[in-house]
C-alpha positions as CSV (number, residue, x, y, z in Angstrom):
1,X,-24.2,25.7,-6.1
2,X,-27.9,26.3,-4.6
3,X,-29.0,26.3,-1.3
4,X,-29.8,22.4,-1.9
5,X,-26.4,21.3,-2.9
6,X,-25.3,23.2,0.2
7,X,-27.7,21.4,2.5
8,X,-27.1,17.9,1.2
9,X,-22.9,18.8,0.6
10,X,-23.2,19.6,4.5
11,X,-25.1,16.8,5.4
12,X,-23.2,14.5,3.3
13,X,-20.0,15.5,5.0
14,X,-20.9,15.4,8.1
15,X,-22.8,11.9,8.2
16,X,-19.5,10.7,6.6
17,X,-16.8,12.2,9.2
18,X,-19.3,11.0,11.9
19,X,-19.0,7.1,10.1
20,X,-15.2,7.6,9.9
21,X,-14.7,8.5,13.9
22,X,-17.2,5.5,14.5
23,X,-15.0,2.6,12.7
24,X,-12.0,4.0,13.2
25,X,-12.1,3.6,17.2
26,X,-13.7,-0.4,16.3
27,X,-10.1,-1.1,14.2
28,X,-8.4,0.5,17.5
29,X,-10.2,-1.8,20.2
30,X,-9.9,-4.5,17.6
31,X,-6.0,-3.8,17.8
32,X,-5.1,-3.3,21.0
33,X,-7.3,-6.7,21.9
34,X,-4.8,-8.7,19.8
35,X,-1.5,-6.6,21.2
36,X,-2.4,-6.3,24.6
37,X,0.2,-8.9,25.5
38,X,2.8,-7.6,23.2
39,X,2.8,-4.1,25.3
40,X,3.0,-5.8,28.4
41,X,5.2,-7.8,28.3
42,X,7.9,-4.7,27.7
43,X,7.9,-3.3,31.2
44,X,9.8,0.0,29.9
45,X,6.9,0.7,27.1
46,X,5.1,3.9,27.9
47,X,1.2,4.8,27.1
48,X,2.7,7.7,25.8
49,X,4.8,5.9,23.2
50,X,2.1,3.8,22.2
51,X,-0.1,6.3,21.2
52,X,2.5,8.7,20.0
53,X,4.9,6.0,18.2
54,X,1.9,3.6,17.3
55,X,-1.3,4.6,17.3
56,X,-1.1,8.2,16.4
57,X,0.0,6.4,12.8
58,X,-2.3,3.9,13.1
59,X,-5.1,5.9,12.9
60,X,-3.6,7.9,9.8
61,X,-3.2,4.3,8.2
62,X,-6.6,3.1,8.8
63,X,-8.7,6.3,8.7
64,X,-7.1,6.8,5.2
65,X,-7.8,3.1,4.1
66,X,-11.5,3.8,5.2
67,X,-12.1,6.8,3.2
68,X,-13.8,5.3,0.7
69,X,-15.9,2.3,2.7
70,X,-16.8,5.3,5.2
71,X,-18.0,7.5,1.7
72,X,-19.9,4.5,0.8
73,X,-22.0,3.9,3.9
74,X,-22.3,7.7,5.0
75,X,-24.0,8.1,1.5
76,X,-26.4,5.2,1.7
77,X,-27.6,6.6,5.3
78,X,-28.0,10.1,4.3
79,X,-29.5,9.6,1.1
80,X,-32.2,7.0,2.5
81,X,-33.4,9.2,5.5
82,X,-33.7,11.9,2.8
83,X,-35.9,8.7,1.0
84,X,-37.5,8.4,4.2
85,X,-38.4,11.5,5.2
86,X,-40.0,12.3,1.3
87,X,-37.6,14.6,0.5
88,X,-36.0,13.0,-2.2
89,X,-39.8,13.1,-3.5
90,X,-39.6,17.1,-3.1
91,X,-36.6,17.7,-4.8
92,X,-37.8,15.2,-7.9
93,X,-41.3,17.0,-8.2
94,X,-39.2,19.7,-9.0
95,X,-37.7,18.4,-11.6
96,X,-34.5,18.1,-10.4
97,X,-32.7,14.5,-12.8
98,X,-31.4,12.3,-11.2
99,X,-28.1,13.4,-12.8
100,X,-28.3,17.2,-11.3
101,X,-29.0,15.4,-8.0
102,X,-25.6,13.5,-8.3
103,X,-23.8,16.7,-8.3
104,X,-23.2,17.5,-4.3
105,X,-22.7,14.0,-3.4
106,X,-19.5,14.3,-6.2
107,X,-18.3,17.3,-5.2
108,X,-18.2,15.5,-1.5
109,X,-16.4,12.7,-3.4
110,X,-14.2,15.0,-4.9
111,X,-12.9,16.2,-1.7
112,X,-12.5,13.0,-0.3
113,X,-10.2,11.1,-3.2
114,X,-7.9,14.4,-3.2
115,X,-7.3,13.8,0.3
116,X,-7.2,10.6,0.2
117,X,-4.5,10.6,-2.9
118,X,-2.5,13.2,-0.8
119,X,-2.5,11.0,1.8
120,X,-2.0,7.7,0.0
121,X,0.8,9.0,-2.1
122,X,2.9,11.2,0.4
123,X,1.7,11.4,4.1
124,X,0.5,7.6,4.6
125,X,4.1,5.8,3.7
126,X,6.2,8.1,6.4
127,X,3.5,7.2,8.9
128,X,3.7,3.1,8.2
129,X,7.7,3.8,8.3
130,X,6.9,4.4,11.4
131,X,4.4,2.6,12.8
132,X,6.4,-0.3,11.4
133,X,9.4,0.3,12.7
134,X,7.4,-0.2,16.4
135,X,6.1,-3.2,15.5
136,X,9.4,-5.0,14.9
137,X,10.8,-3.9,18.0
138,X,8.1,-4.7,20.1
139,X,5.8,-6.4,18.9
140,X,7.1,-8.9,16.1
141,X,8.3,-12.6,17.0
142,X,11.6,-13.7,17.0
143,X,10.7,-15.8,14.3
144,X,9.6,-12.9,12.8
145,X,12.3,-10.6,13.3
146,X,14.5,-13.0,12.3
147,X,13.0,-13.4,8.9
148,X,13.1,-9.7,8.7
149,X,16.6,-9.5,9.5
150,X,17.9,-12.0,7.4
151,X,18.0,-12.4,3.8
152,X,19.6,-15.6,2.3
153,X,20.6,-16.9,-1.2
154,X,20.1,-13.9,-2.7
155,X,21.5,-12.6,-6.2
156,X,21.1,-9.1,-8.1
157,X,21.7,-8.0,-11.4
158,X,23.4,-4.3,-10.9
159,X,24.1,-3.6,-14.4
160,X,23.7,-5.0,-17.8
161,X,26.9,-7.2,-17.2
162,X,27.3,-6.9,-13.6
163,X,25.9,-9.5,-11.2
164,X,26.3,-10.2,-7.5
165,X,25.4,-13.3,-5.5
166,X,25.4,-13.5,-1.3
167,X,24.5,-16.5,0.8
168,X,23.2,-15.1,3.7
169,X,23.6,-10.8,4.9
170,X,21.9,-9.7,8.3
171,X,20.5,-6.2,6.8
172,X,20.6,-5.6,10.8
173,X,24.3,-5.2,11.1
174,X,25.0,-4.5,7.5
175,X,27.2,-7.5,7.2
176,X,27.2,-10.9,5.3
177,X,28.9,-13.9,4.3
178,X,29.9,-15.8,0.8
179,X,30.3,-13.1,-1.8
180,X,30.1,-12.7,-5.2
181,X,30.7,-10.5,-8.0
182,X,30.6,-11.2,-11.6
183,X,31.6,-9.5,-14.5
184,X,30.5,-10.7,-18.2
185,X,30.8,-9.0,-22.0
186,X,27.9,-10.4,-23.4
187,X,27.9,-14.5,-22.4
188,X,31.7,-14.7,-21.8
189,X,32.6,-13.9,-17.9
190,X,35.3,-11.2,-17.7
191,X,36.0,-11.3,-14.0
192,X,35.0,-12.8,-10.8
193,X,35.3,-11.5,-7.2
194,X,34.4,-13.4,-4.5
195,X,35.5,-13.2,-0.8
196,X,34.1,-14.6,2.9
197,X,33.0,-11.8,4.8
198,X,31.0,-8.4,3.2
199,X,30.1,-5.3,5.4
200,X,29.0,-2.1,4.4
201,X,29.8,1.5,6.1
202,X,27.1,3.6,6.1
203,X,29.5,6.7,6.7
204,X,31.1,6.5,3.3
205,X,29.0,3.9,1.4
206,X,31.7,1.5,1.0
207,X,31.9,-1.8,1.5
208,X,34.7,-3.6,2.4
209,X,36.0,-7.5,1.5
210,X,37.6,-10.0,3.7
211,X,39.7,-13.0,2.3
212,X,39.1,-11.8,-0.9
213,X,39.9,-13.6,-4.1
214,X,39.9,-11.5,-7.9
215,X,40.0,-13.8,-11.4
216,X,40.2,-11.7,-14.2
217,X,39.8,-13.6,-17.5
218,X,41.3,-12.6,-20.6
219,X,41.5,-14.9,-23.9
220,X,45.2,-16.4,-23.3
221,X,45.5,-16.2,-19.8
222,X,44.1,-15.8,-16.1
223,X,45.1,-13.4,-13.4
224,X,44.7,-13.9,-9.5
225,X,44.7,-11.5,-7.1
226,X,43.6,-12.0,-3.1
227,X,44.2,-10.0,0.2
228,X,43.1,-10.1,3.2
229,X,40.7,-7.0,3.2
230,X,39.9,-4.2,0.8
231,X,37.3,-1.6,0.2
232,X,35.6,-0.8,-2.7
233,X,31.9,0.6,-3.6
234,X,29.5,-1.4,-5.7
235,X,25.7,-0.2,-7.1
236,X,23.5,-1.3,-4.0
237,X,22.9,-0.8,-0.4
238,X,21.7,-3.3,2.2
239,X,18.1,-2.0,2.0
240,X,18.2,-2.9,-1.7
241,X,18.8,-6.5,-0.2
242,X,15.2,-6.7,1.3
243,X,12.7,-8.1,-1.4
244,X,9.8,-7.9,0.6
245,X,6.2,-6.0,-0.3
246,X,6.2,-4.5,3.4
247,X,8.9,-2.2,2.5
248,X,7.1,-0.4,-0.7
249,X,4.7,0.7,2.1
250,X,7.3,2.7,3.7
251,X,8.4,4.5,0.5
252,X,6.7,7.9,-0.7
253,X,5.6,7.1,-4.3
254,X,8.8,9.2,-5.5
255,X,10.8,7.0,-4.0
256,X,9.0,4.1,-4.8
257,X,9.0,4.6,-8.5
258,X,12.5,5.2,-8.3
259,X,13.1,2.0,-7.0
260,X,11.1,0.3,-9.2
261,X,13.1,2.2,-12.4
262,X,16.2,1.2,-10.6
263,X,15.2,-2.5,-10.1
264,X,14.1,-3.1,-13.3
265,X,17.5,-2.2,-15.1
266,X,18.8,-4.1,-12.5
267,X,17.1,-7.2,-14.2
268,X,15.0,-7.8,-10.8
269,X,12.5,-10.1,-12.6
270,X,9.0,-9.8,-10.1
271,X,8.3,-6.5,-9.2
272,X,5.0,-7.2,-8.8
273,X,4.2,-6.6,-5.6
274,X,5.8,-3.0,-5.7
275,X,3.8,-2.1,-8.4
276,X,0.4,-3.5,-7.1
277,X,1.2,-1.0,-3.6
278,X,2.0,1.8,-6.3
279,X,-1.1,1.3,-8.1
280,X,-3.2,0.7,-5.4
281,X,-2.4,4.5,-4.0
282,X,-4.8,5.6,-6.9
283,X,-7.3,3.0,-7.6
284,X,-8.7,3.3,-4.1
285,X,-9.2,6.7,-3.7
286,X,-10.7,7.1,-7.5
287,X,-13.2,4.0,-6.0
288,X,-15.2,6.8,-4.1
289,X,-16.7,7.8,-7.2
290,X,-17.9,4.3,-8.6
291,X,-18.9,4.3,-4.7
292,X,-20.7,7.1,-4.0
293,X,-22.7,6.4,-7.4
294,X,-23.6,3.1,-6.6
295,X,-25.1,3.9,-3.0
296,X,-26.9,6.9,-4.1
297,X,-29.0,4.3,-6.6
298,X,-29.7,1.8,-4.4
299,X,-30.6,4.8,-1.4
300,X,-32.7,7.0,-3.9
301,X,-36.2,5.3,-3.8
302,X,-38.0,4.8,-0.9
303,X,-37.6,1.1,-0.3
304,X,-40.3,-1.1,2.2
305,X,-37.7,-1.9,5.4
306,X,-36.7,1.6,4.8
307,X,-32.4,2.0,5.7
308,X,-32.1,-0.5,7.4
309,X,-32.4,-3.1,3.8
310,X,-30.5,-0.1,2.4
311,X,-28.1,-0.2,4.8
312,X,-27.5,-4.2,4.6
313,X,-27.2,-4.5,0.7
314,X,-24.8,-1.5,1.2
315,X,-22.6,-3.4,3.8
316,X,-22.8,-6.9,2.2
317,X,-21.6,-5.1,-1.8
318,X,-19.2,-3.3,0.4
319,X,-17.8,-6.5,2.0
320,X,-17.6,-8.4,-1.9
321,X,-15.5,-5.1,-2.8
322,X,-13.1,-5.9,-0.1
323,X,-12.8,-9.5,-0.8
324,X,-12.1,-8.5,-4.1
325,X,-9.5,-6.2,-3.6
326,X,-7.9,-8.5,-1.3
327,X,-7.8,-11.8,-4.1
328,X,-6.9,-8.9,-6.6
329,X,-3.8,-7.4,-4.3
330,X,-2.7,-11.4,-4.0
331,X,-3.4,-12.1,-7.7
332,X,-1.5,-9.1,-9.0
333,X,2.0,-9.8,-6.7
334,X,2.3,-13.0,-8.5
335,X,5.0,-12.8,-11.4
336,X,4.2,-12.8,-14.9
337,X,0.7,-11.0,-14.5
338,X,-0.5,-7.4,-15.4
339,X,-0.5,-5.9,-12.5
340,X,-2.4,-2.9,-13.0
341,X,-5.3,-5.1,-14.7
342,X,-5.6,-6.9,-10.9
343,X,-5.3,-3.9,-9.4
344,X,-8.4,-1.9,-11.3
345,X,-10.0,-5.2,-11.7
346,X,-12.4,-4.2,-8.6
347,X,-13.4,-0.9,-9.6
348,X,-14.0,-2.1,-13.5
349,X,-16.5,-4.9,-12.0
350,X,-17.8,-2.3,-9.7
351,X,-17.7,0.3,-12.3
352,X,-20.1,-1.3,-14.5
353,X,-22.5,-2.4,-11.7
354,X,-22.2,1.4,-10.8
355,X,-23.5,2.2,-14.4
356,X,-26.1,-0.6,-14.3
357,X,-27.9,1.4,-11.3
358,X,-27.3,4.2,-12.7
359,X,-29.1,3.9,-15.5
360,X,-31.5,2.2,-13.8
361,X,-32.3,5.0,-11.5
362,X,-32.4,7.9,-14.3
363,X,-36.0,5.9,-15.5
């Protein structure tokens, strides 16, 4: 690298750290605004535990999830006061391409998406685990909670002739009510198992049946069996229970694409929204690229209004990124939809209006 990459690496990093510490204390005023009420009213909540317990992993969420938008408006304001001060004129007189100038600002961008892919993949899901955890004990509903702590109706496929079926099971103290175990060779049900009460033992992984009732079919005859309790150990745990997106963002991606293996033999039809948090640990970190490309082409020539028009086109295509991600996130949960198409569908429309300026720029 020259001494030019050095000076614009440098700069680049710095204006980008100093963007990051500037929106990250805005999310945290923003926050504690809205939960102000929730900390008060808990008389035997500590400052300490809120920053250590909540707001230490706050800020690893957010500062993470503004990586890229941080990249994106650090570059625009470093690379137009190097517009504005001539020096972009300098370095082109010297026929430096607009290609060769591209280099530090990637190298920056490099850095950035390995962290942020680090973070995203490994570090960022044991922090919401966390940070989650708070918020349902102190600052959730009861409404809330109790849809958390709750799950009713609910049916799961545990093998390929295997199926279980529970009315209602409070994940809270590992207990529910209305079981049902089926057992079928191909269409013709082999066995059935049903019983009142179900709880689970975390100590051995057992669960054990109350007022139980066992139907075994065979082609001449039926046998019944019942009792009053028995334990026995079947393919699942409670947490397999909770089908809700909020939990994929307290799984490291190991565990997460475990899961999702394991729920798909399982015949768990929408996964959808498991897989749009899995694929979204990459496409937003890889977004700092199309980013930091797109910025530096509408930042390289000196514009009249200078970075301040810069700045504002920046923001608002910033802003439609966002608002595309979002409708993409919520587009890609729904069942029956690619959801890795939803989920790069933000940087493809970015990505070509990154190559647009591009090659706009290089003339």
């Amino acid at each position: 690298m020259k001494i030019i990459d050095w000076y614009i690496l440098k700069r680049f990093l710095v204006t980008f750290l100093f963007t990051l510490l500037i929106l990250i204390p805005i999310a945290i005023a923003i926050d504690i605004s809205e939960k102000i009420d929730n900390f008060l009213e808990h008389t035997d909540l500590g400052l300490y535990q809120i920053i250590d317990e909540y707001y230490k992993n706050f800020i690893i969420y957010y500062a993470n999830t503004f990586m890229p938008l941080a990249l994106f408006i650090a570059v625009i304001l470093f690379t137009s006061k190097l517009s504005s001060n001539t020096e972009i004129i300098a370095i082109t007189n010297a026929r430096v391409s607009f290609t060769r100038f591209l280099y530090p600002y990637f190298v920056g961008a490099t850095l950035v998406t390995i962290i942020s892919l680090g973070m995203n993949h490994f570090v960022v899901p044991n922090s919401s685990k966390e940070r989650k955890k708070f918020e349902r004990e102190y600052i959730k509903n009861n409404r809330q909670k109790h849809e958390l702590k709750y799950v009713r109706e609910f049916s799961l496929q545990l093998t390929d002739s295997t199926y279980i079926f529970i009315r209602s099971f409070d994940t809270e103290a590992n207990a529910g009510y209305d079981f049902t175990s089926e057992v079928y060779d191909g269409i013709e049900m082999k066995s059935k198992l049903v019983s009142d009460r179900i709880s689970f033992s975390e100590k051995d992984s057992t669960f054990t049946l109350s007022n139980w009732k066992l139907r075994k079919i065979f082609k001449d005859r039926d046998s019944i069996f019942s009792g009053s309790k028995i334990d026995t150990a079947f393919n699942f745990t409670p947490r397999d229970l909770i089908y809700k997106s909020a939990l994929a963002q307290e799984m490291p991606s190991g565990e997460l694409q475990e899961f999702i293996g394991v729920s798909k033999k399982r015949g768990v039809k929408n996964l959808n929204a498991y897989l749009v948090e899995f694929y979204k640990r990459t496409s937003l970190p890889i977004a700092s690229y199309i980013l930091t490309i797109i910025a530096v082409a509408l930042a390289f020539r000196k514009r009249r209004g200078g970075t301040g028009v810069n700045l504002a086109i920046g923001i608002g295509l910033m802003f439609m990124y966002v608002f595309l991600m979002k409708i993409a996130e919520v587009l890609g949960a729904v069942a029956g939809v690619n959801s890795l198409l939803y989920v790069w569908l933000p940087n493809i429309v970015f990505g070509c209006v990154a190559i647009y300026l591009y090659l706009n720029a290089r003339k």
